[in-house]
N, C-alpha and C positions, 0 to 999 in steps of 0.2 A: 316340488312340481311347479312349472312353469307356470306362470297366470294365464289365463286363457284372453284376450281383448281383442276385439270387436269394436272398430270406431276408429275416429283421427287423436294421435297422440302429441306431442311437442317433450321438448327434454330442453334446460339449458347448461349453458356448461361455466364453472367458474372462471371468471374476467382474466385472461393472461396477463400480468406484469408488462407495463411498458419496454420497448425492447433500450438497451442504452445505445447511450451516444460512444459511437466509437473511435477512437484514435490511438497513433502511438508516439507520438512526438512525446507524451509525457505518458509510456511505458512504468505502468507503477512495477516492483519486484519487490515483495514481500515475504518476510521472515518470519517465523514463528509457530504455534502450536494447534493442530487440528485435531479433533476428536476420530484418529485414523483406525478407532475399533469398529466404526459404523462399515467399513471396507470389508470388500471379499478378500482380500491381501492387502492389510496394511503395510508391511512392509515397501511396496511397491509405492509407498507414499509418502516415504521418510530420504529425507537431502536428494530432494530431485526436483528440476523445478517445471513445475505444471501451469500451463498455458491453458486459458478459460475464457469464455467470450458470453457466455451467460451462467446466472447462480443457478440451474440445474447442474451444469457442468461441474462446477465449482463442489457443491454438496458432494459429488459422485467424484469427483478428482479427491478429497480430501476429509469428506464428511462433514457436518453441521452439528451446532449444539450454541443454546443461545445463555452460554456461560460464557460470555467472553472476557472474563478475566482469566479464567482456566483456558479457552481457544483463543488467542488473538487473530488465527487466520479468519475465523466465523465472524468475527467484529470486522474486520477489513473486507469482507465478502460482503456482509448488511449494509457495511458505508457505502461500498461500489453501486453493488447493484439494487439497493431497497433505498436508500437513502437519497444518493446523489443523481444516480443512472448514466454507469461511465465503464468502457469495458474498454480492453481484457487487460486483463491480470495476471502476474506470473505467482505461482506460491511457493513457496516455499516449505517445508512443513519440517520442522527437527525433534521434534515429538516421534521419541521410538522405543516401540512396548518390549521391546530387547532389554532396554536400559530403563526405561523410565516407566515403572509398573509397579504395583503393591498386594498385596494378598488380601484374597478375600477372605473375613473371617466366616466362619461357620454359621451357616445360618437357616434358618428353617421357615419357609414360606407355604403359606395355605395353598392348596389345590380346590377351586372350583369351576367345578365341569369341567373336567376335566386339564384344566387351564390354571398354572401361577404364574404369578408378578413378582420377579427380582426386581425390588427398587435400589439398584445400583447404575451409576452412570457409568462409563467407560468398563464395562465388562470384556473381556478377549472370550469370545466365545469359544476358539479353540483350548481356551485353557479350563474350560467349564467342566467341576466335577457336580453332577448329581446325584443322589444316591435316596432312594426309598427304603426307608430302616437301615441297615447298614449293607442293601445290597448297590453296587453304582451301575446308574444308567450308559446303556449307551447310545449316543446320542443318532439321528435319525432312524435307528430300530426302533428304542422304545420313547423317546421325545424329541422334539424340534426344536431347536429359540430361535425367537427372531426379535429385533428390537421393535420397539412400538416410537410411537413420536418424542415421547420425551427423553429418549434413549435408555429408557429402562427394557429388560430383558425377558418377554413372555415364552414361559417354558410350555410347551403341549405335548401330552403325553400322549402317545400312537397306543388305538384300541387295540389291547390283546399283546402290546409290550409288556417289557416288565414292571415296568410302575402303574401298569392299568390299575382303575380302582384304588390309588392311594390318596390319602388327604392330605399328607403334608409330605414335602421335599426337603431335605438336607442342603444347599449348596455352599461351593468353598469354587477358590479359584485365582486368579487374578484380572486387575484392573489398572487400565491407565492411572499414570499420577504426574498430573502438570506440575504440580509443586517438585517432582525432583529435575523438572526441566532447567540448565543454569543457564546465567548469562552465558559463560563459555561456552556451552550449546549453540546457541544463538551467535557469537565470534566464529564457532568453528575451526577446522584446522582440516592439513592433509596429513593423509597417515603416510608416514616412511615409508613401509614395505609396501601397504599396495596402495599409495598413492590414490586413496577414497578420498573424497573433499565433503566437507560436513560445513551448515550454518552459514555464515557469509561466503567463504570460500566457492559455493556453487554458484555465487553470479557469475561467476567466469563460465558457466557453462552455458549459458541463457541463449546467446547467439550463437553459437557452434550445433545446437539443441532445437533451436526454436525461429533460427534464422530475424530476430528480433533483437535489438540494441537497449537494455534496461535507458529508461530517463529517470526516472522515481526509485529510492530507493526508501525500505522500512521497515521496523521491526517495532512496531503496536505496542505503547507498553514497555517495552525494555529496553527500549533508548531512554527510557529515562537515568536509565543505568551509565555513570558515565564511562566503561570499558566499550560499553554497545555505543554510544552515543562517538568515540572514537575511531571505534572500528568500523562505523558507518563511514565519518567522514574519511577516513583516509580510504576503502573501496572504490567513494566515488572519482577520483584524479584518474587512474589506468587501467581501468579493467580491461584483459586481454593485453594490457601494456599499451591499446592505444586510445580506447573510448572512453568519455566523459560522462558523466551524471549528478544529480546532485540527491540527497537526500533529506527528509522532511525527520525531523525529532523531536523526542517530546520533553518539556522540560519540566521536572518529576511536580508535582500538586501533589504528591501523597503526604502522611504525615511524616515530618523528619525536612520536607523540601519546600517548595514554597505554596506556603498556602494562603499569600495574600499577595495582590500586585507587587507590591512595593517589595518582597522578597525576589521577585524574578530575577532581577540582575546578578543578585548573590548566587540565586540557585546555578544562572547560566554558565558561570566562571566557575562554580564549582563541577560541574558536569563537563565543560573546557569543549564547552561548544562558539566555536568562534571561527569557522571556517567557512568561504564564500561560498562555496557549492552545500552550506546546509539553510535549512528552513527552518526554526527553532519556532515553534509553538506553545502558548500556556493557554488556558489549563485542557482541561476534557470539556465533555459537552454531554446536554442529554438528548435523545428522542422521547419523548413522553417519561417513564420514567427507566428507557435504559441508558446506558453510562456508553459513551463511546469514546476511547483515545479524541487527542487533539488533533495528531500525526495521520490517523485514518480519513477521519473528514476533510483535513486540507489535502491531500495528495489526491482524495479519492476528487474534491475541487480544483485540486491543476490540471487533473486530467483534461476532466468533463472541458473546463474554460480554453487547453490544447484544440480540443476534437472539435467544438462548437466556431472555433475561430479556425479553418479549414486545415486544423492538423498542424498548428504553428505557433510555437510557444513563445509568441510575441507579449500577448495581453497578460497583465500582472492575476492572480486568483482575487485578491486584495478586494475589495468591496462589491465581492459576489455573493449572490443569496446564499444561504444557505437553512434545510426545513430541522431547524432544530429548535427543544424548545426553551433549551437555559445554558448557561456555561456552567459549568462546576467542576470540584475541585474530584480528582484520583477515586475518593469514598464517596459521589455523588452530590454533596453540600452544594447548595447553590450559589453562585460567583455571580453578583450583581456588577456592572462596568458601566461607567458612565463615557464619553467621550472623550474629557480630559485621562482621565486613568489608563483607558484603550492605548491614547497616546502618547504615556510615559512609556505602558511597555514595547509599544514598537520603538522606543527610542533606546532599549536595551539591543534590539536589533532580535525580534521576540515580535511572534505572530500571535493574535487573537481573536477573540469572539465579542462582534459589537453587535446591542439591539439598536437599531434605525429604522425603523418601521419594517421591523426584521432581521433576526440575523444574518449575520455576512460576518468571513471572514475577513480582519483588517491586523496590514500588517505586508509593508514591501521589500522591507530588509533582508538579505541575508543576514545570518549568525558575523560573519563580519564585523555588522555593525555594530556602534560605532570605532570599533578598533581602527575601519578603513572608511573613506570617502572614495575611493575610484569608483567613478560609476560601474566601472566591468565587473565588481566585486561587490557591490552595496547593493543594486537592487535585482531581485529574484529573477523576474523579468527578464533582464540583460543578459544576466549569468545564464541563464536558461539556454538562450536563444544563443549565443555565443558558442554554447557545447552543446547542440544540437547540430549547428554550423557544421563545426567542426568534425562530428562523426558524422555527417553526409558527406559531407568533402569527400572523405576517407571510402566510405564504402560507394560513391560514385565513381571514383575515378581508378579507386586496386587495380579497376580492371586495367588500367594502361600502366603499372607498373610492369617493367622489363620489356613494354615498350621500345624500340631505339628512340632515343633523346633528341629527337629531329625539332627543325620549325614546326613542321606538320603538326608535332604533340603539344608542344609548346600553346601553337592556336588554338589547338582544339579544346585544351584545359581552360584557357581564359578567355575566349567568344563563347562558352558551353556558360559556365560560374558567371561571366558578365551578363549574358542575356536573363536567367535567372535572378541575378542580382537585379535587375531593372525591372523584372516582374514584382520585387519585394518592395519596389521603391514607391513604384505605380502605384499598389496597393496600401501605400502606408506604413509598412511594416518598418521599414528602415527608412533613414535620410540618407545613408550610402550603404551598397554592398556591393563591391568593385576588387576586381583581384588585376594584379600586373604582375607580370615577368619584367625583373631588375635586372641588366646584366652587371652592375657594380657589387650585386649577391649571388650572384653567380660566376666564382671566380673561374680561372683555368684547373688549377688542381680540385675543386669541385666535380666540375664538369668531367673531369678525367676519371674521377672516383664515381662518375654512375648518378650524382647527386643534383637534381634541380631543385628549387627554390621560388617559391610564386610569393608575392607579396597580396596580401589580403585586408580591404579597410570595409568594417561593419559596423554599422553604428542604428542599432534598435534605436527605436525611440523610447524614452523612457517615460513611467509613468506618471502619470498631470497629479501628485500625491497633494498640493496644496493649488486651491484656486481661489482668487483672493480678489473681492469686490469692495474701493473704494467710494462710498456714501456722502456726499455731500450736500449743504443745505445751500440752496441758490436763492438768498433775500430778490435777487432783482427779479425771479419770476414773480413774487408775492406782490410785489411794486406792480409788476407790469400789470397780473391776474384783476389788481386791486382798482387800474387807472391811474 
């Protein structure tokens, strides 16, 4: 019966979440495992890649479960949007209850009021047997399930079904199992016959899909792997054959890897991460006392430091805050770093986690280093903003491809790129960004062949990594001070 009230009432409502900062220049594309039994069709949530611009979307794209050793996509969903505040995200999920699923043993749960608790996480509910003595329910005649928050399973039995009035329930069944998830899951592959793409393989579909050009690429966790850690770098050079990106990795802290600074460099080359376009990170990090990848926090921090600086992945992530409240290693162990030690491992060419009146991540190398000194390849930065360049170019100008090859085009592709360029310059972003048509690269058999050629000079500036104050003692002020 309704309450009867008479008077002035008020209600409030709980505080919404900060909305994030949004950008795409540094487009994160994320690999790996979601608790996709919390879906009304999971299926519909496995090698596809899902576009999300806040974490309600995200939870209902994919599901939530705050296991995230078992989910890495729920760890990179908390980094985003509870952590950092930096949207949107492509997911990815290769967790699929076709394949990667285990049996429920037999089991027998009390009934009160009508009402049990299956304490099982990853239940498929379509796979749910119940049975009251040895007769089996079925399910919306005589019970309901539905999960509860911690993704356990409350069964209700419908009055005047056939389990009405029973005290205890039988159930069997099955359940997700992240552990049968492999690396090769996560590599992926296309199938011969029908040409399905599974794991990495579906960042090629990201912008054909989502009309959105991946910049971040990750896999939470299994890049520590070095098969993942490979098949990351080699995705980011071509995807589609002509777009760039770079990806962010993690270099293993578990046991077996490096569980002390001074092992980083061994672990890195044993994982054979040494490519310009990666981001190598040690170790993990906590929030109070949860554990989050290395890879998750910095990328979810490139973004954020992309969108905050008007969409432009000029400024290094490198000595940006970050609300976290320890480093540690894979098992949670706390990672004390001092300043010196911070700076040996960025000198493996290896990102981390320094406290300076708060953490920040530090750390402007790519994985390159130090194999390479080119600026265009050593700092993140550079690299960034270089292949960011480059797929604008590309998807600014398609549109005058088959074009006739006149002056007309010619002007309009280098007064369009050079006016923009000097907007970069004004601003700071670059010392040059200037394109020229060469006719000494533009030969006749070129030109006959359909083929121009623009010359292109960009020069980011790069980051002020040491600043360096000379102290000196001047006797003759003390003379002067003194008379």
């Amino acid at each position: 019966m309704a309450t009867y009230e008479h008077g002035v009432y008020t209600s409030e409502n709980d505080t919404g979440l900060v909305a994030p900062v949004e950008g795409t220049a540094g487009l994160q594309v994320i690999i790996g495992t979601a608790p996709v039994n919390l879906l009304a069709n999971p299926e519909e949530a496995v090698n596809r890649p899902l576009l999300v611009y806040r974490k309600k979307e995200a939870v209902e794209a994919v599901g939530y479960s705050d296991d995230f050793e078992s989910f890495t996509l729920s760890e990179a969903i908390s980094a985003n949007f509870s952590v950092v505040g930096t949207a949107p995200l492509v997911l990815i999920n290769v967790l699929d209850p076709a394949k990667h699923s285990a049996d429920i043993e037999s089991t027998k749960v009390q009934v009160n009021s009508g009402v049990a608790v299956l304490n099982v996480t990853g239940v498929l509910l379509d796979k749910l047997v119940v049975k009251k003595d040895a007769t089996a329910l079925k399910q919306d005649a005589d019970y309901t399930a539905t999960f509860n928050e911690d993704g356990a399973v409350n069964i209700v039995l419908v009055p005047g079904g056939a389990g009405d009035g029973a005290t205890t329930l039988t159930v069997t069944g099955k359940k997700l199992d992240p552990g049968k998830v492999k690396n090769t899951d996560i590599i992926g592959s296309v199938d011969v016959a029908t040409g399905k793409e599974t794991g990495l393989e579906v960042i090629r579909q990201v912008r054909p899909l989502l009309s959105m050009t991946p910049g971040i690429l990750l896999a939470p966790r299994y890049s520590a792997d070095s098969t993942v850690a490979a098949a990351l770098q080699a995705k980011t050079k071509e995807i589609e054959g002509v777009f760039k990106a770079v990806c962010v990795v993690d270099i293993n802290s578990a046991t077996g890897g490096a569980t002390k600074y001074t092992d980083v460099k061994k672990q890195k080359e044993q994982q054979a991460v040494s490519n310009a376009n990666a981001y190598a990170v040690w170790p993990y990090a906590k929030v109070g006392n949860v554990v989050y990848s290395g890879s998750s926090l910095a990328a979810a921090l490139t973004a954020y430091t992309d969108a905050v600086n008007d969409d432009t992945p000029n400024v290094s992530p490198s000595n940006k805050t970050l609300a976290i409240s320890t480093a540690c290693l894979a098992d949670g162990t706390e990672v004390v770093l001092d300043q010196e030690q911070a700076n040996t491992i960025n000198s493996f060419g290896v990102a981390t986690f320094l406290n300076m009146n708060g953490f920040r991540l530090w750390g402007n190398n790519t994985a390159a280093y130090p194999g390479t000194t080119d600026p265009k390849d050593r700092w993140f930065s550079v690299r960034r903003f270089l292949n960011w360049a480059a797929n604008t170019f590309i998807l600014t100008y398609f549109q005058k491809v088959d074009s006739p090859a006149n002056p007309r085009l010619i002007e309009a592709i280098v007064d369009s790129e050079n006016v923009r360029g000097n907007g970069f310059v004004a601003r700071g972003i670059c010392a040059r960004y200037e394109i020229a048509y060469n006719s000494d690269e533009n030969t006749t058999t070129d030109l006959l062949d359909g083929k121009l050629t623009f010359h292109q000079y960009i020069t980011p500036y790069i980051p002020a990594e040491k600043i360096k104050d000379i102290i000196e003692f001047d006797p003759d002020a003390l003379a002067t001070a003194l008379g």
